[in-house]
C-alpha positions as CSV (number, residue, x, y, z in Angstrom):
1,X,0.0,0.0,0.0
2,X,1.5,3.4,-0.9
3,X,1.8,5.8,1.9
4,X,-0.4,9.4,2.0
5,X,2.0,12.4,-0.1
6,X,3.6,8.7,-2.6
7,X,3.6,6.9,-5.3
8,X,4.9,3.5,-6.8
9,X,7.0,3.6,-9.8
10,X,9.1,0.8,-11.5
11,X,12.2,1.9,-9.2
12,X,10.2,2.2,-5.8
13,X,8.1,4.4,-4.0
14,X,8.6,8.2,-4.1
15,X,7.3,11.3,-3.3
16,X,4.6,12.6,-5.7
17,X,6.3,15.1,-6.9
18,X,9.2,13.8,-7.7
19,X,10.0,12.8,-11.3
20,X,11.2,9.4,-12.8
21,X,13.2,10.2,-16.0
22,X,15.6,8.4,-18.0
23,X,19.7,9.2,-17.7
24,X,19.5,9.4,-21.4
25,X,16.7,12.7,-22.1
26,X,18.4,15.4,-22.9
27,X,16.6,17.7,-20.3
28,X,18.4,15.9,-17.8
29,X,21.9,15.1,-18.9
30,X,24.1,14.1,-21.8
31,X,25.5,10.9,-22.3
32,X,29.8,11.1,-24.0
33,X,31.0,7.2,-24.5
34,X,34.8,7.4,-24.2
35,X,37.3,6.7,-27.4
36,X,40.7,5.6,-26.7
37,X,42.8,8.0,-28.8
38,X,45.9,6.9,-31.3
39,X,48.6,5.4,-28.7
40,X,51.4,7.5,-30.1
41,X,49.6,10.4,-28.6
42,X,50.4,8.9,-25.1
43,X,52.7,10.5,-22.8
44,X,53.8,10.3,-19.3
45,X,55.8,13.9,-19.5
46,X,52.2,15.9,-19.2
47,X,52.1,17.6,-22.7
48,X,48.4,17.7,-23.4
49,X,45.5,17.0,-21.5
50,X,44.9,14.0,-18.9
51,X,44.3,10.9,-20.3
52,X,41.9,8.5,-18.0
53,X,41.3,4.7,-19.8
54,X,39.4,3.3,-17.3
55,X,38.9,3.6,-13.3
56,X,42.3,2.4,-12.8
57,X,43.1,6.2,-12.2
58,X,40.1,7.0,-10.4
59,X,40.6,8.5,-6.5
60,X,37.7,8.8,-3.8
61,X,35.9,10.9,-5.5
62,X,38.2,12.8,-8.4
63,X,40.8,11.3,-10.2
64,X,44.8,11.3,-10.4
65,X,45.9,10.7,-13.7
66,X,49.6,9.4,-15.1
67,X,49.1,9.7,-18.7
68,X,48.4,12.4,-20.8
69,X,47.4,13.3,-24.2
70,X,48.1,15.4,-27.3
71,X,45.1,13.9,-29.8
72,X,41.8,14.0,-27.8
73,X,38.5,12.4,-29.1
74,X,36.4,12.8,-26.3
75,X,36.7,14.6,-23.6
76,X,35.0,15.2,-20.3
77,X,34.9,18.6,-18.6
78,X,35.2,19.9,-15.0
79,X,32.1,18.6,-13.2
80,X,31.3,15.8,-15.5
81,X,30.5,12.5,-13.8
82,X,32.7,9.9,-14.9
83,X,31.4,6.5,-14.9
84,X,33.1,3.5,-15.8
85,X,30.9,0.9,-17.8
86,X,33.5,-2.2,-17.9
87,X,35.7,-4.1,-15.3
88,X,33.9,-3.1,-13.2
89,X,30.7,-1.3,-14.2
90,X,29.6,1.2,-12.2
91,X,32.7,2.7,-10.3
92,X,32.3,6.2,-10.5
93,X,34.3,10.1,-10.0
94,X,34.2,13.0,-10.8
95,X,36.1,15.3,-12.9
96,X,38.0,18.2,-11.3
97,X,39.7,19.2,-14.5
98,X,39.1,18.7,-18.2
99,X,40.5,15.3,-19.5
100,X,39.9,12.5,-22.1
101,X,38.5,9.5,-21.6
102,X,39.3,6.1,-23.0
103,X,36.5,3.5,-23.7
104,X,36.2,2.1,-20.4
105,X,34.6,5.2,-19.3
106,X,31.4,7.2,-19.8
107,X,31.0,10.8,-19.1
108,X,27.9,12.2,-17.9
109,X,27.3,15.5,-18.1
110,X,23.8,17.2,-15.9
111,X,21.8,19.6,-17.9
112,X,22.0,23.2,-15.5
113,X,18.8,24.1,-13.5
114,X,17.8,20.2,-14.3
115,X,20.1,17.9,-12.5
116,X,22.5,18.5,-9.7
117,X,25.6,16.9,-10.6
118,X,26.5,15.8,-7.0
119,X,23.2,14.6,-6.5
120,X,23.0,12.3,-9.7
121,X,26.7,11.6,-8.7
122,X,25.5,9.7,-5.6
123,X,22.1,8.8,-6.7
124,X,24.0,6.5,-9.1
125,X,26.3,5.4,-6.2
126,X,23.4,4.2,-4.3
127,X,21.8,2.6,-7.3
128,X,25.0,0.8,-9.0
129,X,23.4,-2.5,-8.3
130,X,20.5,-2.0,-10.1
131,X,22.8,-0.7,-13.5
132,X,25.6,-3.2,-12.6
133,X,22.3,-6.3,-13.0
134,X,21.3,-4.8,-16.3
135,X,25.7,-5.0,-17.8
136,X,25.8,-7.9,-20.2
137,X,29.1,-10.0,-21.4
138,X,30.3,-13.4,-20.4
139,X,33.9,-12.9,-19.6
140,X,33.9,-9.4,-19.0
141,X,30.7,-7.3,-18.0
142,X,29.8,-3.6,-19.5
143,X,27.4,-1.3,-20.3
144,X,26.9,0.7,-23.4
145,X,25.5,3.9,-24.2
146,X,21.9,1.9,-24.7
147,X,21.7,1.2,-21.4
148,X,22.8,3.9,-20.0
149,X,20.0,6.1,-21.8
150,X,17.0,4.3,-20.4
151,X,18.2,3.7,-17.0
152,X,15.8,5.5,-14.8
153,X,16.7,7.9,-12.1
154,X,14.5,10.1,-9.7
155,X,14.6,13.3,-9.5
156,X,12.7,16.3,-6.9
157,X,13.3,19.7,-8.1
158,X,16.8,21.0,-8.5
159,X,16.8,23.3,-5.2
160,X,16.3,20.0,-3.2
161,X,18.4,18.2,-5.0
162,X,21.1,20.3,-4.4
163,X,20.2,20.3,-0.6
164,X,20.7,16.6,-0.7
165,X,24.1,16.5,-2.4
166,X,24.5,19.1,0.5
167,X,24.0,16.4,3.3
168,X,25.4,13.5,1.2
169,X,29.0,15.7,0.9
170,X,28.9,16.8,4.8
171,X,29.2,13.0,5.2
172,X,31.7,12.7,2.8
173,X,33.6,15.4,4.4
174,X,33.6,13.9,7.7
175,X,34.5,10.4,6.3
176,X,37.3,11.7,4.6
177,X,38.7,13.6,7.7
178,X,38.7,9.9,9.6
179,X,40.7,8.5,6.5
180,X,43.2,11.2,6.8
181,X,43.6,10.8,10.3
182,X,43.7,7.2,9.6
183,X,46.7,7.7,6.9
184,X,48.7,9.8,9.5
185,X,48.7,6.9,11.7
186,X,49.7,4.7,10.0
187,X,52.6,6.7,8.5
188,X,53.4,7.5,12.5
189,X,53.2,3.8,12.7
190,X,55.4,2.6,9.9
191,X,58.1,4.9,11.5
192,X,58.4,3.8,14.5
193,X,58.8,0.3,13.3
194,X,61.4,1.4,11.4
195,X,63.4,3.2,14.5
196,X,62.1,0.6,17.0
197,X,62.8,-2.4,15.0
198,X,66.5,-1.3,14.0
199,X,67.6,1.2,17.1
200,X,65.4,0.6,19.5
201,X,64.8,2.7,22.8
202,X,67.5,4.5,24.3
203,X,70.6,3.0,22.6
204,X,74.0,5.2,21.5
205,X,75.9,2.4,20.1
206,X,75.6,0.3,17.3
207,X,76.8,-2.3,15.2
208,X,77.3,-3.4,11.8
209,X,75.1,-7.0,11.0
210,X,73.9,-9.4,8.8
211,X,70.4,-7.7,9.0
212,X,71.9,-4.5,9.0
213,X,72.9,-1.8,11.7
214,X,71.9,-2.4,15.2
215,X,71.9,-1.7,19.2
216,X,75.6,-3.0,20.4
217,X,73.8,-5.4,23.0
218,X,71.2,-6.8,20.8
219,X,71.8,-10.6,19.4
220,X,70.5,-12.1,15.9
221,X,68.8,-15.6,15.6
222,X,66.7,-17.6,13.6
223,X,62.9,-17.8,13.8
224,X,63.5,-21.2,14.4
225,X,66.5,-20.8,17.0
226,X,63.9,-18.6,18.6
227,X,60.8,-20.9,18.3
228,X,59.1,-23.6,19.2
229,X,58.8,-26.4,17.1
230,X,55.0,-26.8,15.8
231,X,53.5,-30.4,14.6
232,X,50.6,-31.1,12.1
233,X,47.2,-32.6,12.8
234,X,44.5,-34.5,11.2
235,X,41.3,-33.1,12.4
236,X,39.2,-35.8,10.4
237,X,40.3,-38.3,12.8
238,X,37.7,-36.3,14.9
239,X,34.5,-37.0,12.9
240,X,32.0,-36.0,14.9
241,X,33.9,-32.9,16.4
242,X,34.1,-29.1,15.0
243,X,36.4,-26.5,14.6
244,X,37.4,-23.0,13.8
245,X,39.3,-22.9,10.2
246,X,41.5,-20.6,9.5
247,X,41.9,-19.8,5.8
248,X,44.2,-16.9,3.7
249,X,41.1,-15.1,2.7
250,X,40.5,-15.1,6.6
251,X,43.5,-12.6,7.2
252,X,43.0,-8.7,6.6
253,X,46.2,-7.5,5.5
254,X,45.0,-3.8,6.2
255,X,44.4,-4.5,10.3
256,X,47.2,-7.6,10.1
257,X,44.2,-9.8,12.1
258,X,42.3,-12.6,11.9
259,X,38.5,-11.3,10.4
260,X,37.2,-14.7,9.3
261,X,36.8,-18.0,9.8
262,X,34.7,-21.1,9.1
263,X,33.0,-23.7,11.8
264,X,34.1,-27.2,10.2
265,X,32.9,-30.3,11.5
266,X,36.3,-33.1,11.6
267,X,34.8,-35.4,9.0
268,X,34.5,-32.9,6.4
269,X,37.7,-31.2,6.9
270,X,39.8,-30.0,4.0
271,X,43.3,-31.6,3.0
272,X,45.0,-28.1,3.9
273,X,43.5,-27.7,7.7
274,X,46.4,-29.4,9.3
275,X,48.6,-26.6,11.6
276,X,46.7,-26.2,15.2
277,X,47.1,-23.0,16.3
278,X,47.5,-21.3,20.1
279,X,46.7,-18.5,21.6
280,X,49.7,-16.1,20.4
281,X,51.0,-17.9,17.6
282,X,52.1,-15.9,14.7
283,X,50.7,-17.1,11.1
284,X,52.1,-16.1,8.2
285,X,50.7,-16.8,4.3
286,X,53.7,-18.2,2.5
287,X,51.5,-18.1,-0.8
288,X,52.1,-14.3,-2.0
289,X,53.6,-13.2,1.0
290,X,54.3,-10.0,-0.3
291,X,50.5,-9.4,0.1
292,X,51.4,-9.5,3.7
293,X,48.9,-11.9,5.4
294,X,50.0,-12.0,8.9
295,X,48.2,-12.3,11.9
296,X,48.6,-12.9,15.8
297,X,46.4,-15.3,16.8
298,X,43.7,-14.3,19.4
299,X,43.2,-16.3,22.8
300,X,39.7,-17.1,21.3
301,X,41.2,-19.0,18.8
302,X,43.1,-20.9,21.0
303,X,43.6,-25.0,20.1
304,X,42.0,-24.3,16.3
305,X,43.5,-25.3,12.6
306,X,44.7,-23.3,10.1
307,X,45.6,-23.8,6.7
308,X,49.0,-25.4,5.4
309,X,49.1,-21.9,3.4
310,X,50.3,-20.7,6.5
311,X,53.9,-21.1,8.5
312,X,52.8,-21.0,11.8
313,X,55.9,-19.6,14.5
314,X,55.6,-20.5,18.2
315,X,57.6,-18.1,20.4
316,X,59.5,-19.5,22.7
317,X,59.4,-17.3,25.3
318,X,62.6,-17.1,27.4
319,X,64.3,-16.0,23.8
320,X,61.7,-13.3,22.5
321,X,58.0,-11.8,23.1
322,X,55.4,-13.0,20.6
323,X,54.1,-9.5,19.9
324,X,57.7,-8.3,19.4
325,X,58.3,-11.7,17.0
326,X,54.1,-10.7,15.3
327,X,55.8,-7.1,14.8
328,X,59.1,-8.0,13.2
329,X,57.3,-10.0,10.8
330,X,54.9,-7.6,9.4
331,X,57.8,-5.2,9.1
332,X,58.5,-4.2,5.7
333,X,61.9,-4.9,5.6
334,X,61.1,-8.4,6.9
335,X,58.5,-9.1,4.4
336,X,60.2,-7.4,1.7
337,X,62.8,-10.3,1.9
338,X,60.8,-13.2,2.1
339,X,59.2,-12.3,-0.8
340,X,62.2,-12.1,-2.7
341,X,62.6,-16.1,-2.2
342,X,59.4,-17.2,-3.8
343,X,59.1,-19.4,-6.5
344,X,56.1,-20.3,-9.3
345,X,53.9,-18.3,-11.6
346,X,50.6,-19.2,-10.8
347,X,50.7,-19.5,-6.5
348,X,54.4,-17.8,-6.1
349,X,55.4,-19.4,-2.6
350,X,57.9,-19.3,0.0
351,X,58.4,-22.4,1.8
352,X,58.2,-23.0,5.9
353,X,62.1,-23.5,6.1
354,X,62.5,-20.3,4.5
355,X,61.2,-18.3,7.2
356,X,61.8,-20.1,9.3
357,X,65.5,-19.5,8.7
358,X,65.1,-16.1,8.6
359,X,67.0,-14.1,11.0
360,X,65.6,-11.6,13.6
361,X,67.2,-9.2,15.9
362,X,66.5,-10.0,19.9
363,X,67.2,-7.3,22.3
364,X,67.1,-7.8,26.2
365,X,63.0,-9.4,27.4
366,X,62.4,-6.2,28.4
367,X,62.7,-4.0,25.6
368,X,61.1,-6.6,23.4
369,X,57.7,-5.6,26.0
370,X,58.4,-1.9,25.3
371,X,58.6,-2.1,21.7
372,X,55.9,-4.3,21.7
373,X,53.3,-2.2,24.1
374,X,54.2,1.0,22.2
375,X,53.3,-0.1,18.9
376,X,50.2,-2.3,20.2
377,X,48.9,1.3,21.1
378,X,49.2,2.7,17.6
379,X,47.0,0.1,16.7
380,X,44.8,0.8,18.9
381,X,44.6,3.9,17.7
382,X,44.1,2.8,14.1
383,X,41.0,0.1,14.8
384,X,39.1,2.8,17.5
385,X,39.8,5.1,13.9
386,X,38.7,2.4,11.5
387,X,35.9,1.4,13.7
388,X,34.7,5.1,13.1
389,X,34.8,5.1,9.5
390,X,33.0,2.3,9.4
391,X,30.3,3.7,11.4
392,X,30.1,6.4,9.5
393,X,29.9,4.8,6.4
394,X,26.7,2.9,7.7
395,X,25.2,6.3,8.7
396,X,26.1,7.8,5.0
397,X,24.2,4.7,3.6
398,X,21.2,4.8,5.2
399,X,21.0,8.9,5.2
400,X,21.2,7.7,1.0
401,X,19.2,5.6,1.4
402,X,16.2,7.8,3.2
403,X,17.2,10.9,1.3
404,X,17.5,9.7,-2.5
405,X,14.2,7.7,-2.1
406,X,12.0,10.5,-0.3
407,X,11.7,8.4,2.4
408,X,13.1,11.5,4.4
409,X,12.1,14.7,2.9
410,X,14.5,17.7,2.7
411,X,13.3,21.1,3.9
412,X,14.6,23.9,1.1
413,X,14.8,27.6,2.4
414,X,13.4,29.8,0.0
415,X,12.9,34.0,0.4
416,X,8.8,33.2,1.4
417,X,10.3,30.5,4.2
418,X,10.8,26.7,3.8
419,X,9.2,23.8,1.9
């Protein structure tokens, strides 16, 4: 049943006096299908104009482009929505400068007084599932200018419109201010690794090693001179019981944590779930390990299985902290040259031995916990600020969701008082 002041169209429920129009009339907005121009007019030196193919070049909202070119065919102009409409469809910008546009990406352009270009800008973003179901292709999916054209949008008058996009880029705003902080952070944090990790706290003298230049009284070992030994497992032999898998995919190599894993009863467990895991283990991916899948593992998780993709490394502790060891070997350096020692094309590996082997710096107990304590609070820090953004993010989406749709109505000031 349609609520009092609505009605029901093909895309939903509106307000009545909101329109349903296609992208395509020319009232509302013209439609510019890109044309890769001749390649010999590509350049990387900045004579010409900016030269996007695709998304690849795309940023938050505008893009950054690293080619430019001297032979334009089309072109989009400040303000223009770009829109790519193949691998993937849908990922939209928009243009803060005049550039040309390659045939991965569509430019829409808002008629003035007709359609606010912010608010078609995230009226599409809210409704990319709807144009990414109607892309067609087998291997790769796209959408041409047909499809484009008769994809229907709503639209209320311009004034609220733009009052939207008002709201929607307040959001924005304050999204992008937690991402900032969020970069500073991190760049504080990837510092102090690098001064913690190779000089410590407090030290004036050093000394020239294998791993480079460290504190005088630290030592160097291997992982495994500075481990305990870890055995495999055969959790089918338990039919009847389940448990916790831990898989690659599981590892976010943003937060450097476990995120995921999957309830497995013993019977039906997989050839790879073999290495049982305790509380404070330190797992990491040997398949593409410069993707940097590394994880401490949480007292939760305590007696589970993870995959054989992982090389699991058991402090011992009378040598070296676990959080110092988890620290070391998310460090770039450290990661950096394990990855030089994979092997194969298609899963490019490093082997257990081969980290194993690796050698690590151990400075007295005591500044290991220092080290350790001082960077656990930088992350701290970062998953309090990335909890934010993502609560923020919810709120954006359902303020799109209440304010594209009419479910909320704007208010619009106007010189006789509001609407």
């Amino acid at each position: 049943m349609t609520r009092p002041g609505y009605k029901m169209t093909k895309i939903g429920e509106i307000p009545e006096e909101w329109e349903v129009v296609e992208m395509g009339d020319n009232k509302v907005s013209e439609l510019v299908m890109g044309q890769s121009p001749p390649s010999s007019s590509y350049n990387t030196s900045g004579n010409g104009i900016p030269f996007l193919q695709g998304n690849a070049d795309f940023g938050e909202v505008c893009p950054s482009p690293r080619i430019y070119c001297t032979k334009p065919l089309k072109v989009a102009e400040k303000g223009d929505i770009l829109l790519s409409v193949r691998a993937p469809v849908g990922e939209l910008n928009i243009s803060a400068f005049k550039c040309v546009i390659g045939r991965g990406l569509a430019v829409i352009r808002c008629k003035d007084n007709k359609t606010h270009y912010k608010y078609l800008y995230f009226y599409l973003k809210y409704s990319v599932n709807r144009l990414r179901s109607m892309s067609t292709g087998s291997t790769f999916k796209a959408v041409g200018k047909d499809i484009l054209s008769h994809f229907e949008i709503c639209l209320p008058d311009y004034e609220k419109q733009q009052k939207i996009a008002e709201i929607l880029s307040t959001a924005d705003e304050t999204i992008q201010k937690v991402n900032e902080e969020i970069t500073l952070t991190e760049k504080l944090k990837k510092g102090l690794m690098q001064t913690l990790l190779t000089k410590g706290i407090g030290h004036t003298k050093f000394k020239t090693s294998e791993i480079g230049e460290i504190p005088e009284e630290w030592s160097i070992k291997s992982i495994s001179e500075c481990g305990i030994p870890v055995s495999n497992i055969d959790p089918s032999i338990f039919s009847h019981s389940y448990f916790k898998y831990i898989d690659v995919s599981g590892i976010s190599s943003e937060k450097l944590v476990i995120v995921d894993t999957k309830e497995i009863q013993g019977i039906a467990a997989p050839s790879r779930a073999r290495k049982e895991v305790k509380e404070e283990d330190i797992i990491f991916a040997t398949v593409r390990p410069y993707l940097k899948r590394v994880a401490i593992v949480p007292k939760n998780l305590d007696g589970q299985v993870c995959s054989t993709a992982f090389c699991v490394v058991r402090a011992n502790r009378n040598e070296i902290m676990p959080r110092f060891l988890y620290y070391y070997m998310t460090f770039d350096k450290f990661v950096i040259k394990i990855s030089g020692f994979q092997t194969g094309s298609a899963y490019p590996a490093v082997s257990d031995s081969q980290v194993m082997s690796e050698r690590v710096p151990i400075p007295k107990l005591y500044e290991q916990q220092k080290i350790a304590e001082i960077l656990s609070t930088v992350d701290q820090k970062l998953e309090l600020l990335r909890n934010k953004r993502t609560h923020l993010e919810k709120l954006k989406m359902g303020l799109m969701g209440d304010l594209l749709t009419g479910r909320v109505r704007v208010k619009v000031e106007t010189s006789k008082g509001e609407n």
